[in-house]
N, C-alpha and C positions, 0 to 999 in steps of 0.2 A: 947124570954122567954120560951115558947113552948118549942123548940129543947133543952135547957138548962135541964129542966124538962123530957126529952123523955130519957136523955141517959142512964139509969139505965132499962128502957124496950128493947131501943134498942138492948143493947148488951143481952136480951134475945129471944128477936124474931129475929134477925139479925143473925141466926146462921140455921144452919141443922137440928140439932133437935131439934129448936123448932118448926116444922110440923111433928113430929112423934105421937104425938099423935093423939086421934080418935075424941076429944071432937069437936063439927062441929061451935060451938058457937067462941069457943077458937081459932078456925083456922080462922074466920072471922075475928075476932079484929085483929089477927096479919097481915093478906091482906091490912085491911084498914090501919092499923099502917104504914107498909111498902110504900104502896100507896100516903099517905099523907107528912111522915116524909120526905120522898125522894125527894115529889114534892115542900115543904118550905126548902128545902134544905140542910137539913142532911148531912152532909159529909161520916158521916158513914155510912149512907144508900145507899147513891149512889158510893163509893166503893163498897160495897157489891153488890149491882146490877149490877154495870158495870164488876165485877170479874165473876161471876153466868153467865151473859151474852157475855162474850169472850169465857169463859168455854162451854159453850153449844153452841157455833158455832162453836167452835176447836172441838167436840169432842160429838154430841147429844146423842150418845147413853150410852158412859163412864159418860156425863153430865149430865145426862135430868134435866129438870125443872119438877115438880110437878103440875099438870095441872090448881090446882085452886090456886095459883101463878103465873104463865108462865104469864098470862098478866102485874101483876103488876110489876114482877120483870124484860120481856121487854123493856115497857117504863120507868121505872125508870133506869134502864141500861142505854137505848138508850138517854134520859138527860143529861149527861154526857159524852157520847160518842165521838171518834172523827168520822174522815170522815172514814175511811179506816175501823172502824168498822160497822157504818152506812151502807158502801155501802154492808159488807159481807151481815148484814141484811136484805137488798135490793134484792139482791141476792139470798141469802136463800126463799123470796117471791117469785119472779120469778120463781121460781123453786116449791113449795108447794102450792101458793094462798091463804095462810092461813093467814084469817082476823085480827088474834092477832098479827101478824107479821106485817101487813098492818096499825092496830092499833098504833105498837109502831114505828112505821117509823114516823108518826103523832108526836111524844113528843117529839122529836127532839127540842134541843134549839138553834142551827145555824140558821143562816136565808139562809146562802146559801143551805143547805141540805134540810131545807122544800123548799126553791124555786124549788131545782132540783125535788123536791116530789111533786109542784101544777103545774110545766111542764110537769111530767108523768102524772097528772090526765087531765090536757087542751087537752094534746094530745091522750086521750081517751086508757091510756096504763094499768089503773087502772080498777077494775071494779066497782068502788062505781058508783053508777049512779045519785044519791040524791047528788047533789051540797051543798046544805044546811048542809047535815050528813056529808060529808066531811071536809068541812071551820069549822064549829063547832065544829068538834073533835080537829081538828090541835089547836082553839082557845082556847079550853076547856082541853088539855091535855098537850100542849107545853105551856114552863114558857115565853115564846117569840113569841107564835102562831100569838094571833091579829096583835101583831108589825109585824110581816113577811107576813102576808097576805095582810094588808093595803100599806105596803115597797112596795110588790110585786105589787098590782094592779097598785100603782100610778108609779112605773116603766115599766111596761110591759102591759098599756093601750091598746096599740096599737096590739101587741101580742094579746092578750085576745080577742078581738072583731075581729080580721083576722079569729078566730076558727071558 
């Protein structure tokens, strides 16, 4: 019902300009709009993320993100994403260390891509150190988190406690 109701904002925040403006209030609703719409699954929102998000990994500097976006429109991207963009973003991490990146690795709705992602953290290749900030986030950001972290443990028991 929601989504139904949103498409007439959408197709105003879902665009370029509408973060040209200076109004700071204005720009907050449309973060959270973006944020939310993307995450109960908007199909237009997560095209538009996932397009934003190939764009600025082909090309950051032709493409930037706008800084106070760059998070939401990451993992809204990355929801959508397949593997072969997933790992660029993985990649792009390795290479920066930059948390928001690290963040949106997290919203991943694969369960195999978060698993490859709670195997870099077991094997200490991550820097989050908070176990709890970690599991949390993947839970709290991925539409699939819980189910893949609970998958994961009761698969890889055995794994987990070797650490």
């Amino acid at each position: 019902m929601i989504l139904e109701l949103s498409g007439p904002l959408e197709r105003k925040f879902l665009s370029d300009a509408a973060f040209d403006g200076n109004d700071r209030m204005e720009r907050l609703n449309k973060i959270a709009f973006i944020k939310w719409t993307c995450f109960y699954g908007s199909t237009l929102c997560r095209n538009y993320s996932l397009v934003k998000l190939k764009n600025w990994l082909a090309d950051p500097v032709k493409n930037p993100l706008l800084e106070d976006v760059r998070k939401e429109i990451l993992c809204a991207g990355i929801r959508s994403a397949d593997k072969e963009t997933w790992e660029k973003l993985l990649e792009k991490y390795s290479i920066d260390k930059d948390d928001t990146i690290l963040f949106a690795l997290m919203c991943s709705s694969k369960y195999e891509l978060l698993e490859q992602l709670i195997m870099l953290y077991i094997d200490n290749q991550l820097p989050t150190k908070n176990p709890w900030f970690f599991f949390m986030t993947i839970a709290q950001q991925s539409t699939t988190g819980l189910d893949a972290i609970i998958q994961f443990i009761s698969q890889k028991q055995k794994t987990i406690f070797e650490k």
